[in-house]
N, CA and C of each residue as an Amber inpcrd file, in Angstrom:
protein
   393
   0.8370000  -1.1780000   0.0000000   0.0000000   0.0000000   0.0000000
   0.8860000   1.2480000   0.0000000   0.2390000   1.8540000  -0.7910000
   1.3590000   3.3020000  -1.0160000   0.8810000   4.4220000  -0.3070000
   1.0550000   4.9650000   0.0420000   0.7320000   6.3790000   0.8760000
   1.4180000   7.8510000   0.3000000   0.8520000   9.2360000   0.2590000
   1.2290000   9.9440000   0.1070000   2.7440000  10.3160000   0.8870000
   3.7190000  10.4310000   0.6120000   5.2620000  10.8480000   1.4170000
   5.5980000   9.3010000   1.2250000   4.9430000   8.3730000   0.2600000
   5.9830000   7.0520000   0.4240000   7.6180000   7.0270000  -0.6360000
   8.6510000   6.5790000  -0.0570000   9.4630000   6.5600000  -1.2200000
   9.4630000   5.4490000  -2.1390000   9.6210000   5.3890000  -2.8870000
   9.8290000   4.4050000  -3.8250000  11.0230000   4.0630000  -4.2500000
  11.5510000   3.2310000  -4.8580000  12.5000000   2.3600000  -5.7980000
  11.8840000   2.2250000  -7.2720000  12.6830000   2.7030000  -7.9730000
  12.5770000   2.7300000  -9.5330000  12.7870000   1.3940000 -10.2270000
  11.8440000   0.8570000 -11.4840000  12.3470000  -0.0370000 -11.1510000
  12.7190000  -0.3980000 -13.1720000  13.1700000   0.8830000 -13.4610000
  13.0600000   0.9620000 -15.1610000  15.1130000   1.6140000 -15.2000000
  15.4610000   2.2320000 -16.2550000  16.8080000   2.1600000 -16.6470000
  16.1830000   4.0540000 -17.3140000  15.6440000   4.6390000 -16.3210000
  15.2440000   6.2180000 -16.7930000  16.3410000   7.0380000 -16.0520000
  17.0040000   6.5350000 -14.9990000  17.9980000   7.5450000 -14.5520000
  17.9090000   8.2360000 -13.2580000  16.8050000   7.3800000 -12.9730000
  15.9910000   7.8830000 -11.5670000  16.2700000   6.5580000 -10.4510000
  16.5450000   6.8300000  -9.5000000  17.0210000   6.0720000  -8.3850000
  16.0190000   5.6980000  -7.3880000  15.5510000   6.8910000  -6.7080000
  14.2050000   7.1180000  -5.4940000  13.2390000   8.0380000  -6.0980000
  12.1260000   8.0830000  -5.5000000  11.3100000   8.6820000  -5.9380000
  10.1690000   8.9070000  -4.9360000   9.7570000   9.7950000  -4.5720000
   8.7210000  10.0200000  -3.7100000   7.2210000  10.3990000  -4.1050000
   6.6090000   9.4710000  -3.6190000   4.3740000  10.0480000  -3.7510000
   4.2510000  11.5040000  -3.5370000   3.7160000  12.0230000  -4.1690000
   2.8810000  13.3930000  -4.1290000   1.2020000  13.3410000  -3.8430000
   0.7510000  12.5220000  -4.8630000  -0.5100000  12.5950000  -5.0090000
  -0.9780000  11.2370000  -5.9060000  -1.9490000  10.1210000  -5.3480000
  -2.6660000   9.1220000  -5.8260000  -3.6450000   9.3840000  -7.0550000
  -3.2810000   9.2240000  -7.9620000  -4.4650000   9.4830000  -9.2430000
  -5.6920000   8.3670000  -9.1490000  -6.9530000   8.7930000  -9.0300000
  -7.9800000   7.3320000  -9.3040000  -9.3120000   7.9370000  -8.7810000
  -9.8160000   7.7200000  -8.8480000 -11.8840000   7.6140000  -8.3220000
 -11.7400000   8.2020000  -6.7890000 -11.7240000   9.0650000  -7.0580000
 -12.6900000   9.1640000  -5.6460000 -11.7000000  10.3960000  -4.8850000
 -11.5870000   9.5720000  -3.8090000 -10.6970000  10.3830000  -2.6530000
  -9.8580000   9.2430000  -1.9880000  -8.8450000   8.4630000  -2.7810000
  -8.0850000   7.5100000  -2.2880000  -6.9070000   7.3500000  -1.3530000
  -6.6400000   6.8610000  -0.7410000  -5.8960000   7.2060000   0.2300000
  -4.5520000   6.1970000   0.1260000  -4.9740000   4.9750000  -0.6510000
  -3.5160000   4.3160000  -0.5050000  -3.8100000   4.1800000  -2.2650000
  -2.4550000   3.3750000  -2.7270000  -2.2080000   2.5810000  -4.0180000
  -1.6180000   1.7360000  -3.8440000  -2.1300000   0.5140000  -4.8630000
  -1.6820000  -0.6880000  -5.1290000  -0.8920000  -0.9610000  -6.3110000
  -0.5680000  -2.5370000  -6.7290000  -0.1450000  -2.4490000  -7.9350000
  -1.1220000  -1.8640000  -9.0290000  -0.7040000  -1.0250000 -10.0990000
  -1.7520000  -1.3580000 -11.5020000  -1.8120000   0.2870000 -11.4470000
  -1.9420000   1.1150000  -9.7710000  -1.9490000   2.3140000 -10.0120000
  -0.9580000   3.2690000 -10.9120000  -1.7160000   4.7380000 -10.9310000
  -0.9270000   5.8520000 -11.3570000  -0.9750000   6.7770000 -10.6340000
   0.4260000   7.0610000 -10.3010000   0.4720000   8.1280000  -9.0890000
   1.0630000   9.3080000  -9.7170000   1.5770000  10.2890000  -8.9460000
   2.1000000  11.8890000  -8.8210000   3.7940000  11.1010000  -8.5830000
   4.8560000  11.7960000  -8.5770000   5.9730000  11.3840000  -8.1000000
   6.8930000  12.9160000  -8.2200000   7.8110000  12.9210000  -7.2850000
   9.0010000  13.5010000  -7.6690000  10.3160000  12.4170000  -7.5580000
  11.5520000  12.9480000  -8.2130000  12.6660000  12.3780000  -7.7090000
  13.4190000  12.7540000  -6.5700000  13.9700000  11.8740000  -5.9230000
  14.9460000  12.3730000  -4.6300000  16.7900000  11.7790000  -5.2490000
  16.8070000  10.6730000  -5.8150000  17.9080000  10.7150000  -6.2210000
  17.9320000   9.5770000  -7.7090000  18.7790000  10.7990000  -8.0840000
  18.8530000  10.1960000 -10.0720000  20.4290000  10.8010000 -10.6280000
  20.7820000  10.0760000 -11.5490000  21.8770000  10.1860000 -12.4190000
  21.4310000  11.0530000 -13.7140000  22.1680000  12.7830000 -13.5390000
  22.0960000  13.4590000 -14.2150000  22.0270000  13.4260000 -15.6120000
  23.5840000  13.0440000 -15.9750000  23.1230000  12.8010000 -17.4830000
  22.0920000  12.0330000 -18.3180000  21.2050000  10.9140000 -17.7540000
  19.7200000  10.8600000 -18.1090000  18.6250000  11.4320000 -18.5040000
  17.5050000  11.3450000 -18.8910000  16.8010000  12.2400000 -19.4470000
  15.3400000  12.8100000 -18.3540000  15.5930000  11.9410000 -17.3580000
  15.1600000  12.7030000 -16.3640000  15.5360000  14.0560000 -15.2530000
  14.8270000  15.1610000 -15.3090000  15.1650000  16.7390000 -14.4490000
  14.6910000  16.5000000 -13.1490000  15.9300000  17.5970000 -12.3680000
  15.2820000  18.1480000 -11.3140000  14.0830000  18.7510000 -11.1790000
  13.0160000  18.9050000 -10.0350000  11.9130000  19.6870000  -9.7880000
  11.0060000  19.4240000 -11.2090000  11.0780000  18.5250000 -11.5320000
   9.6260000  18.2700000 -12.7070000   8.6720000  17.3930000 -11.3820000
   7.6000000  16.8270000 -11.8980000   6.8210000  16.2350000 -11.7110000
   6.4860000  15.1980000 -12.8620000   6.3020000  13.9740000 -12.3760000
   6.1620000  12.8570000 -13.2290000   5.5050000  11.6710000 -12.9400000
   4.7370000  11.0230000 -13.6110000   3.6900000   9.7520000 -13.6010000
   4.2910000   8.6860000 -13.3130000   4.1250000   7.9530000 -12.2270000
   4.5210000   6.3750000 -11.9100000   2.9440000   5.1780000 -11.7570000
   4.0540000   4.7970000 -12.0030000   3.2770000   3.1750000 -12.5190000
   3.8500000   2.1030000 -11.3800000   2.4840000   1.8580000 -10.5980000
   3.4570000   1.3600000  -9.4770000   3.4460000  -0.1550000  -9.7510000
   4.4310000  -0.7150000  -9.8680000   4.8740000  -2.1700000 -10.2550000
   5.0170000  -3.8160000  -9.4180000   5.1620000  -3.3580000  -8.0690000
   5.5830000  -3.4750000  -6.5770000   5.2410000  -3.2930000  -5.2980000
   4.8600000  -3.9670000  -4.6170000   4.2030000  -3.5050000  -3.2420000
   4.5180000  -4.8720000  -2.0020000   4.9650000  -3.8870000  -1.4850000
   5.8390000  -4.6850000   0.1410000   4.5340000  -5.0910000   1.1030000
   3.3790000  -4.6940000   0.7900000   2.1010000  -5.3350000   1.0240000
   1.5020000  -6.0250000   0.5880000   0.7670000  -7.4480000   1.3070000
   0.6400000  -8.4690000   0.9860000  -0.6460000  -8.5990000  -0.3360000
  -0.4470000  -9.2080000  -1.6940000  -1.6940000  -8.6480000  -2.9700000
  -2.4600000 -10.1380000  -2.7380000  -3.5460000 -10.3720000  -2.5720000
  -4.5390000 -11.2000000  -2.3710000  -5.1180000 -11.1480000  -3.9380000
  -5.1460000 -12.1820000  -4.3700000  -5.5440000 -11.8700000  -6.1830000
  -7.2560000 -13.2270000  -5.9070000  -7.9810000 -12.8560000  -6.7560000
  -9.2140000 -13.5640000  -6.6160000  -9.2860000 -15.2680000  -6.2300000
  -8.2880000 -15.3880000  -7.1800000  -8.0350000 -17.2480000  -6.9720000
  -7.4760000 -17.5330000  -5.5810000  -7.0270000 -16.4290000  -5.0080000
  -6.7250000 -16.9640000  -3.4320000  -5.0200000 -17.3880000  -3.5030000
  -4.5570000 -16.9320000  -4.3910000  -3.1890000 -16.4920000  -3.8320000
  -2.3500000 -15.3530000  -3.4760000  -1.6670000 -15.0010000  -2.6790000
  -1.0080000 -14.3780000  -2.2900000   0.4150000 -13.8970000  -3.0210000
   0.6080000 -12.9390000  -3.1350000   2.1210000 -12.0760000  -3.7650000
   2.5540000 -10.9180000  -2.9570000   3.7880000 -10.5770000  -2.4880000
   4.6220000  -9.6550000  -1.6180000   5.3940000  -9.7490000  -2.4690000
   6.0370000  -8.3180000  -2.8190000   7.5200000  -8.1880000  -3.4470000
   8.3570000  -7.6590000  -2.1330000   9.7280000  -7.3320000  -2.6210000
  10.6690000  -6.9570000  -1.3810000  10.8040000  -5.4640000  -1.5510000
  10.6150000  -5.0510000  -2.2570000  10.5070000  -3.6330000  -2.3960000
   9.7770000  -2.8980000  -2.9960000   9.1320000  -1.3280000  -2.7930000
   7.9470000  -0.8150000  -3.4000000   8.3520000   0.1050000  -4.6100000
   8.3140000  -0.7990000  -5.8900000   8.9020000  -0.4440000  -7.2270000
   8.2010000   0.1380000  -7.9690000   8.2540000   1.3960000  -8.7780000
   7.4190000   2.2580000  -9.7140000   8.2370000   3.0170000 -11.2050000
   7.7050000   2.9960000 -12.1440000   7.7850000   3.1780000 -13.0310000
   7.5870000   4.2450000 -13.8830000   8.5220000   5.2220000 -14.3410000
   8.7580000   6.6720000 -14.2070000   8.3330000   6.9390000 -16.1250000
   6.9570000   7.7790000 -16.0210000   6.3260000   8.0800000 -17.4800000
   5.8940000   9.7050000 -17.4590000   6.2330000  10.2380000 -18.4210000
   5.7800000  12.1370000 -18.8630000   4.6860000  12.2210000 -18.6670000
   4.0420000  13.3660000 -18.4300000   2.7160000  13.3450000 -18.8720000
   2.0300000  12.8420000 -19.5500000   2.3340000  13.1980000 -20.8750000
   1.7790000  12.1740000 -21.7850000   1.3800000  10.8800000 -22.0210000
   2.0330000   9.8920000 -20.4070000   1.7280000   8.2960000 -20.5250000
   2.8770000   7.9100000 -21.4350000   4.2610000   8.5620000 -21.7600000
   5.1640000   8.1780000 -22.1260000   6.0420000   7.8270000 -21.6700000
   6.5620000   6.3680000 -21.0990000   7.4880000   5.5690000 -20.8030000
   8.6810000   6.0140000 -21.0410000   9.7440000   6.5590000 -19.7920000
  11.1780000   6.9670000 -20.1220000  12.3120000   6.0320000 -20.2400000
  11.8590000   4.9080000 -19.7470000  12.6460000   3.8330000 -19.8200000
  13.0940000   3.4020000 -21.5210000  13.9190000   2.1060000 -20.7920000
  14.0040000   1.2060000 -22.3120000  13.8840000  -0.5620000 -22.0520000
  14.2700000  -0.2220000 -20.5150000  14.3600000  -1.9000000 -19.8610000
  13.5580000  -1.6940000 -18.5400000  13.0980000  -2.8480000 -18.1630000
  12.3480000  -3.1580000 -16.6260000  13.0350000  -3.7530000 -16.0070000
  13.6260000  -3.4500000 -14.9810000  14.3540000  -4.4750000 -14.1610000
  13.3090000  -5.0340000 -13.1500000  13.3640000  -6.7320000 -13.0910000
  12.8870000  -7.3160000 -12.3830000  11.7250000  -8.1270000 -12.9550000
  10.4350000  -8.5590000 -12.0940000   9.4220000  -8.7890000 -12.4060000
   7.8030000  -7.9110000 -12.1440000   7.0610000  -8.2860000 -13.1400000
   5.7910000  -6.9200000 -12.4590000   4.5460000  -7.8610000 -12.4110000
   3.7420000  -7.4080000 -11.2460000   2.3950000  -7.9910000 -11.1990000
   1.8980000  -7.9980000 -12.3170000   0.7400000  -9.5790000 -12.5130000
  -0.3000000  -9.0380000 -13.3140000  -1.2060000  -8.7550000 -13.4770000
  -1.6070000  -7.6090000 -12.2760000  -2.7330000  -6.7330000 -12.7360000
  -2.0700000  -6.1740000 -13.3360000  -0.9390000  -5.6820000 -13.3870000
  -0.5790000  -4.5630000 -14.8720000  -0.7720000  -4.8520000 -15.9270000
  -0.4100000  -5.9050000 -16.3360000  -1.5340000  -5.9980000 -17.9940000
  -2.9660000  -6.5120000 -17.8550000  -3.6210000  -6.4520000 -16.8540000
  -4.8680000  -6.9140000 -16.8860000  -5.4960000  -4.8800000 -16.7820000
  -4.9790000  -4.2910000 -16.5730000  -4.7880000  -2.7950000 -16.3000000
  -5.0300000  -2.3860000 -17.7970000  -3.3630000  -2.5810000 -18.6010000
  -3.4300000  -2.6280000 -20.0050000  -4.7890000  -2.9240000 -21.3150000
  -5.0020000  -3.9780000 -20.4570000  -6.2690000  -4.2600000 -21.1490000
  -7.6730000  -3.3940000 -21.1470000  -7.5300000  -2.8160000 -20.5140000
  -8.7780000  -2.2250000 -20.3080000  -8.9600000  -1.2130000 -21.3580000
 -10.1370000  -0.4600000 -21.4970000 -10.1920000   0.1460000 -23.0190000
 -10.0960000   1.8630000 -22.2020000  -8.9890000   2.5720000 -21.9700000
  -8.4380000   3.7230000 -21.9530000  -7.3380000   3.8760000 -22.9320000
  -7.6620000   4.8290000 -23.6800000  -6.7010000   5.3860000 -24.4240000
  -5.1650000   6.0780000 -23.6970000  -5.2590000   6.2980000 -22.7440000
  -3.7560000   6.8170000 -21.2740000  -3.2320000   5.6890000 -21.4890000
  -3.6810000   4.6130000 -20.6740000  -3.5440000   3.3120000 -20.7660000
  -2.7400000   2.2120000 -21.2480000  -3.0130000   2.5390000 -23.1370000
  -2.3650000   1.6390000 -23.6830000  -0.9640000   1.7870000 -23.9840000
  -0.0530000   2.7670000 -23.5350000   1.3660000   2.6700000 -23.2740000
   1.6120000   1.4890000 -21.9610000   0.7760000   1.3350000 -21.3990000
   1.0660000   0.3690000 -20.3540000   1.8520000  -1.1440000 -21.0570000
   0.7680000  -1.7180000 -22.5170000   0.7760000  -2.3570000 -22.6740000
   2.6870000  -2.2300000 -23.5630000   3.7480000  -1.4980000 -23.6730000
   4.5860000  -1.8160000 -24.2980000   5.7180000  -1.4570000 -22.7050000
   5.1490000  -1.4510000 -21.8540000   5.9070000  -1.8790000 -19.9830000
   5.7970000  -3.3580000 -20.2150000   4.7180000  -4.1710000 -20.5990000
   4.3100000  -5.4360000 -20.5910000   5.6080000  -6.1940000 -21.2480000
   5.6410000  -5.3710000 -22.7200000   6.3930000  -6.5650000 -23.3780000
   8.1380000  -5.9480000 -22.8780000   8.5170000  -4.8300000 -22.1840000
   9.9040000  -4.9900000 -22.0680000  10.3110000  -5.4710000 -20.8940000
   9.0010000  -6.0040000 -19.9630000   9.3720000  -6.7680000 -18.5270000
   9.8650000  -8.0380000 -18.7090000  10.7030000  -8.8670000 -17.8060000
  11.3070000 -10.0630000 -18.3920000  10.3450000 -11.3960000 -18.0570000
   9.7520000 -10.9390000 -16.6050000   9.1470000 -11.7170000 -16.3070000
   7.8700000 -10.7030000 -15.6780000   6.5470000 -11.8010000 -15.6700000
   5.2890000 -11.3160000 -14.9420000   4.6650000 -12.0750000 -13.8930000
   4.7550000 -11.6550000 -13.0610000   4.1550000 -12.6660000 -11.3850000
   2.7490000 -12.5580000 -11.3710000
């Protein structure tokens, strides 16, 4: 579960290291995020020559959660760290590689018929593996 002031771990090859919650994007008046969300982010620490700036604001895709995911069939998934995925406004992916593995509600996410959205689905194919 993500919380506003949570830090994160990056978990793409954008140049960004940590990253901190600003603000939960979704229905309503939400208070935490799970996998599949889109949040607010800033950076706290990144490798300059990358194509990520200081003091921007930028879209994560949270990939990861150190809280326990209960999926319908009745199994259980915990990752070891709370990993997110650094995109422009636009829903444009800064990466080129995913390190690690990503839930799959993220392409069950993908699937859904939003036009924002379907950049999700090319996170899908550069992940190596999907849990």
């Amino acid at each position: 579960m993500i919380k506003v002031e949570s830090v994160l771990r990056i978990g793409d090859n954008s140049g960004a290291k940590l990253a901190r919650c600003i603000k939960i994007i979704g229905v309503g008046n939400k208070k935490t995020a799970t996998c599949g969300d889109v949040i607010f982010i800033t950076l706290r620490k990144f490798i300059s020559s990358k194509k990520v700036k200081k003091r921007t604001i930028y879209l994560g895709l949270i990939i990861g959660v150190r809280y326990w995911l209960v999926r319908k069939d009745g199994s259980c998934l915990k990752f070891f760290a709370n990993r997110v995925l650094v995109f422009n406004k636009q829903y444009k992916f800064l990466g080129t590689r995913v390190y690690g593995g990503i839930a799959k509600e993220i392409k069950i996410q993908s699937m859904k018929e939003k036009k924002d959205r379907k950049s999700f689905q090319k996170v899908v194919s550069y992940s190596s593996l999907i849990v």
